[in-house]
N, C-alpha and C positions, 0 to 999 in steps of 0.2 A: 688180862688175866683169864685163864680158860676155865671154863668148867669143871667138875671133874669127870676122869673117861669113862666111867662105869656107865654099863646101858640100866643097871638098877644093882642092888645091893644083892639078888640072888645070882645062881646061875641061868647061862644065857647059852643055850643050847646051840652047834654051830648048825648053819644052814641045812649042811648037805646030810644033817643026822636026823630033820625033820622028813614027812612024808612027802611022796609027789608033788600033793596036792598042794601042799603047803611052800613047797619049794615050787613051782610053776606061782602061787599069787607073789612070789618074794621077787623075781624074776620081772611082774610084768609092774611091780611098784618102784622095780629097778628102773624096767626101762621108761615108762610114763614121770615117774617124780624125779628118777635121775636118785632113788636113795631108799631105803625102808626106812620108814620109820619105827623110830626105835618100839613105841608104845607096843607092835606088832612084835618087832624080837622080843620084847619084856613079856608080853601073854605067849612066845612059843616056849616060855617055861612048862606052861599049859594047853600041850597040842589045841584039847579039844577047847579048853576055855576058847582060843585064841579064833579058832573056827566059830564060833557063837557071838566070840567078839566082832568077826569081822561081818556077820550079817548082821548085826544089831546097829554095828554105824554107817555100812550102806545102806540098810533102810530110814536111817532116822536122818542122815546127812545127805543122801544122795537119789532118794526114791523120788517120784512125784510127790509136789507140794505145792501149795499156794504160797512157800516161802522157797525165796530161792535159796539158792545155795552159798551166797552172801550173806544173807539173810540167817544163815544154820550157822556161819562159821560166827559175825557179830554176837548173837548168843554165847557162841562153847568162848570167847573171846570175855566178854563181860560176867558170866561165870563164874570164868578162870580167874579173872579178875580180884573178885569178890572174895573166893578162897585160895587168892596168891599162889596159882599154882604155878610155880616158872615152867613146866616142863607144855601144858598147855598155853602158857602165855606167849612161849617160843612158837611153837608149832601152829598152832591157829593166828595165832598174831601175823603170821607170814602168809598166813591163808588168804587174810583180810588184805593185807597189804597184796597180795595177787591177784585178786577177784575185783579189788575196786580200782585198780592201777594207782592208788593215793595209799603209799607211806607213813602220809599223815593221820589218817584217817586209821591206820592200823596202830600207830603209838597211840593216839588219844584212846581208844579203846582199850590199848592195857594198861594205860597211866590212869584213864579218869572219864571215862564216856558221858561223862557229864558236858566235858567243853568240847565236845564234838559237835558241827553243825550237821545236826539230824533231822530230817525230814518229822514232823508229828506222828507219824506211823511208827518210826525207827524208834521214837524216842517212849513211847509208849510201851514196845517190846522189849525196852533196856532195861526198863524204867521195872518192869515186870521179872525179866529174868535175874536183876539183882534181890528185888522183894523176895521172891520165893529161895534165893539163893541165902540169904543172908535170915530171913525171919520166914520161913513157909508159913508157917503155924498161924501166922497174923495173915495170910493172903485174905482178904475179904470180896466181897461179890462188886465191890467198886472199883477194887483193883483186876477183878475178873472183864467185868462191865467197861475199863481202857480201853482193853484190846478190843472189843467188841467196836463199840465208838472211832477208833480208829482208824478200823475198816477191814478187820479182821475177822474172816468167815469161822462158825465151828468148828470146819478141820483146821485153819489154821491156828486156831487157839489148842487144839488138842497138841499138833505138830510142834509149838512151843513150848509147854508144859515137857514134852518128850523130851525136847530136845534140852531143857534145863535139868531134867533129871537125870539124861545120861553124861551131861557134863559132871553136875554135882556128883556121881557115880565115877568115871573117869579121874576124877582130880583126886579122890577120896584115894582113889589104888595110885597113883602116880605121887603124892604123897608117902604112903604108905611102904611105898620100894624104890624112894628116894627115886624115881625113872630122870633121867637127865636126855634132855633134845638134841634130835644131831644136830651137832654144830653147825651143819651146814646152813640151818636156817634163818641164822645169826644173821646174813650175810645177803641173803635172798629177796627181792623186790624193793629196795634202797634206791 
């Protein structure tokens, strides 16, 4: 049974009515992903938002970090999780499953990262981005003090804090305009 086809519940402005600029990054997500992602056409409702959005998640996804970028998409994964986001559990789900060449290893993360066999480091940061995901308000300095133990430097504790909040932020708005994942990713690293 499919999905349904709406890229969200507002309008969805076509390509060529956006600016240059914005039509040149659609182009090069065309040819590197093979696809936009929909999240991208859902903010070209909002040129500028969508401009803002796209530095916000190269820097928090993609910049230098003491966390890779395996590492960034596990989080927006367990997250998404948490607050049952299907449009992020699609879309990152397939991240995880690309970045670690293990399928499995990207189900267990949207089913239950719980029964996933994680390294003490991973499971420390799971362990953390659902806390803050699910109860922030209760994070306590021993739940701070994991990650540290771990083996996780200052920036990298900063860098997941970040990166928990821009998912909990993301899911919130994809939620919120009902956003539906291309289908394509349904289908993708199996």
């Amino acid at each position: 049974m499919p999905q349904p086809e709406h890229i969200h519940i507002l309008p969805v402005p076509d390509t060529d009515e956006l600016d240059a600029d914005l039509q040149k990054y659609f182009r090069i997500c065309e040819e590197k992903l093979g696809l936009v992602p929909n999240v991208l056409r859902s903010y070209s409702f909002r040129p500028q938002r969508l401009r803002k959005f796209i530095d916000s998640y190269n820097e928090i996804m993609l910049s230098d970090s003491g966390l890779t970028k395996l590492e960034r998409e596990m989080i927006a994964v367990v997250v998404s999780s948490c607050n049952r986001c299907y449009y992020c559990l699609v879309a990152h789900g397939q991240a995880v499953r690309a970045l670690s060449d293990d399928p499995q290893l990207g189900e267990m993360l949207v089913m239950n990262y719980r029964i996933a066999p994680l390294s003490d480091r991973h499971r420390a940061m799971l362990n953390f981005a659902w806390a803050m995901t699910e109860f922030p308000a209760k994070t306590t300095d021993a739940d701070r003090q994991a990650l540290l133990d771990a083996g996780f430097t200052q920036e990298d504790y900063f860098d997941i804090c970040e990166t928990v909040g821009f998912f909990n932020y993301t899911n919130r708005m994809a939620h919120g305009l009902d956003m539906m994942p291309n289908p394509d990713y349904h289908a993708m690293n199996r």
